[in-house]
C-alpha positions in Angstrom: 113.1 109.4 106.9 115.2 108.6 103.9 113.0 106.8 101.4 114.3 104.5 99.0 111.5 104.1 96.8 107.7 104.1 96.4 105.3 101.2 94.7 101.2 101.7 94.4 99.5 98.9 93.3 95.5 98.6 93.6 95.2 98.2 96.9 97.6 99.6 99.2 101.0 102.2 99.3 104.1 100.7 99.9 107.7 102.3 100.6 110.9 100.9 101.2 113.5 102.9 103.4 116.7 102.6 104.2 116.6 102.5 107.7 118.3 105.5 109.7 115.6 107.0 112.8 115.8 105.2 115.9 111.9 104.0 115.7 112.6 102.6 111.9 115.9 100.7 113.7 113.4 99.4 116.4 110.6 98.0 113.6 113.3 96.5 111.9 114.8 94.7 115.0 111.0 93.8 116.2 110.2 92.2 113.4 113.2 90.2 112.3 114.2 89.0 116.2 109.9 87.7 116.2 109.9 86.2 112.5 113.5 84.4 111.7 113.9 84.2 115.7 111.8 83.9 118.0 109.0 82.1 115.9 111.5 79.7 114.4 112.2 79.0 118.3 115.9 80.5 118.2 116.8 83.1 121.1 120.3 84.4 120.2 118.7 87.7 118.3 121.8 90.4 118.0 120.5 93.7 117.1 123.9 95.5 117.5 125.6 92.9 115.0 128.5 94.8 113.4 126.8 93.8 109.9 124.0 96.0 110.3 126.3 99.4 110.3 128.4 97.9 107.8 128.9 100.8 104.5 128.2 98.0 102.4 125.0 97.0 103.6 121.8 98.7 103.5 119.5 98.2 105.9 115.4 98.3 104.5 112.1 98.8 106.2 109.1 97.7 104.1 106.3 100.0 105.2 102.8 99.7 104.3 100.5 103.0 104.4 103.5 104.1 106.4 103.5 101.2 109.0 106.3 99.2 108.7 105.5 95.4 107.8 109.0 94.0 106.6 112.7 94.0 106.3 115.8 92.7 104.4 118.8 93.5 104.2 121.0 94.0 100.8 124.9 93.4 101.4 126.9 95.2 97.9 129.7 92.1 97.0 130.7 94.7 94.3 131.3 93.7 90.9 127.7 93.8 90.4 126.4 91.8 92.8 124.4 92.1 96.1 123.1 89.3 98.5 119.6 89.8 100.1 119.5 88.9 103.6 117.3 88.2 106.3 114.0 88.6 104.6 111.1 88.5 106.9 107.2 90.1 106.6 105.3 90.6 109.5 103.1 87.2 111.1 99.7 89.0 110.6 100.9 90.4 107.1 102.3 87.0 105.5 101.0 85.9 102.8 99.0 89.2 101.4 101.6 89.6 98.3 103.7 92.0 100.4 106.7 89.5 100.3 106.5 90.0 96.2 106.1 93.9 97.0 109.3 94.2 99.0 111.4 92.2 96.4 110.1 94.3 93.7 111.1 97.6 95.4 114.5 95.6 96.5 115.1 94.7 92.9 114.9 98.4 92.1 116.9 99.4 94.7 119.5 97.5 93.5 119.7 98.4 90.6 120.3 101.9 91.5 123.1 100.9 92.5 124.3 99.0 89.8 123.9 95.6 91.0 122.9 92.9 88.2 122.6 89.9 90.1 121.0 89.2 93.6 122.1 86.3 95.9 120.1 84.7 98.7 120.1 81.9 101.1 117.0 80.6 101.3 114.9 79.1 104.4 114.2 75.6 103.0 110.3 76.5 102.9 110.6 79.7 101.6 112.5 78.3 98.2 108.8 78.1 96.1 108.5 81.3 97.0 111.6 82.4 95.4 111.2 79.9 92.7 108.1 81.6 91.5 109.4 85.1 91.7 112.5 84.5 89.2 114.9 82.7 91.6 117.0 80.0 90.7 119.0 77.0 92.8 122.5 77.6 92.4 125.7 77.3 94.7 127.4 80.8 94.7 129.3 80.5 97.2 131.0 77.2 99.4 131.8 79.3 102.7 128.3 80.6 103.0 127.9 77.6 104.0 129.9 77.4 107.0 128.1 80.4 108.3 124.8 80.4 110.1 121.7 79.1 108.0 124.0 76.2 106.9 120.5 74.2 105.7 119.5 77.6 103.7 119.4 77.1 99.3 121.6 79.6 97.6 119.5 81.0 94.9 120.7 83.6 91.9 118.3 86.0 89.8 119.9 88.1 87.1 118.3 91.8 87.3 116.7 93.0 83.9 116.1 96.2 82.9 
C-alpha cells in the first residue's frame, strides 16, 4: 500500500493512498462508477480511461479504519496548480464529515507537491459544499467547458500554509 497521508480526528482513522494494488484500483472504480455514475443514472463508466495512468495524475483512495470510503483524483497542471477531480464518498458514508476529511488530507497532499492552488468543477449541488470549505466561483478555464460536466462550477482555493 503506498500511503499518502494519515488524519485522526475524535472519532475515526482516516488515510489517503495513492492508489496502486489491484483491490485499491477496484474500490476506487466501485465507488466512483456507483456515485457520479450509476446513481446520477449515467451508464458510460470507463475504468481503463487513459487519465487514470496518466504521470500527472494521482489517483487517491480515502479509507476509513482501513476500509475504503472515497476517491478523487488530483491532475498536477504545473506551475503550481492541480485540479481535483471526480470526488465522490460512499452512499452510506455521505454526509458523516468524511467529504471535509478527504479534502483536508488532499490539500496536504498537494502541497507536497508544491501545488498552491486547487481547481474543481463542481456538481451544481455540491457547490455549498465547496463554498463552505474555502472554495470560491471562478472561471479558470473556457475549454473545460467543452469537456464532460459542461453544467459543473469551476471553483479556485489558494492553499495556505
Amino acid at each position: 500500500m503506498s500511503q499518502v497521508a494519515q488524519l485522526k480526528d475524535e472519532t475515526a482513522y482516516y488515510s489517503l493512498i495513492k492508489v496502486s494494488l489491484e483491490a485499491d484500483w477496484q474500490a476506487y472504480h466501485g465507488i466512483r462508477r456507483r456515485v457520479l455514475w450509476e446513481l446520477r443514472g449515467k451508464s458510460s463508466y470507463d475504468s481503463h480511461f487513459p487519465d487514470e495512468y496518466t504521470i500527472s495524475n494521482h489517483p487517491l483512495l480515502l479509507k476509513l479504519a482501513g476500509r475504503p470510503i472515497g476517491t478523487t483524483r488530483l491532475d498536477n497542471f504545473g506551475q503550481g496548480r492541480g485540479i481535483v477531480r471526480l470526488v465522490a464518498i460512499s452512499q452510506p458514508d455521505q454526509r458523516q464529515g468524511h467529504g471535509r476529511a478527504l479534502f483536508r488530507l488532499v490539500e496536504d497532499y498537494a502541497r507536497s507537491h508544491s501545488l498552491k492552488i486547487l481547481l474543481v468543477k463542481a456538481a451544481p449541488d455540491a457547490v455549498e459544499f465547496y463554498n463552505k470549505t474555502g472554495w470560491i466561483t471562478q472561471e479558470w478555464d473556457d475549454s473545460e467547458y467543452m469537456s464532460s460536466g459542461s453544467d459543473c462550477v469551476q471553483m479556485v482555493k489558494a492553499l495556505v500554509g
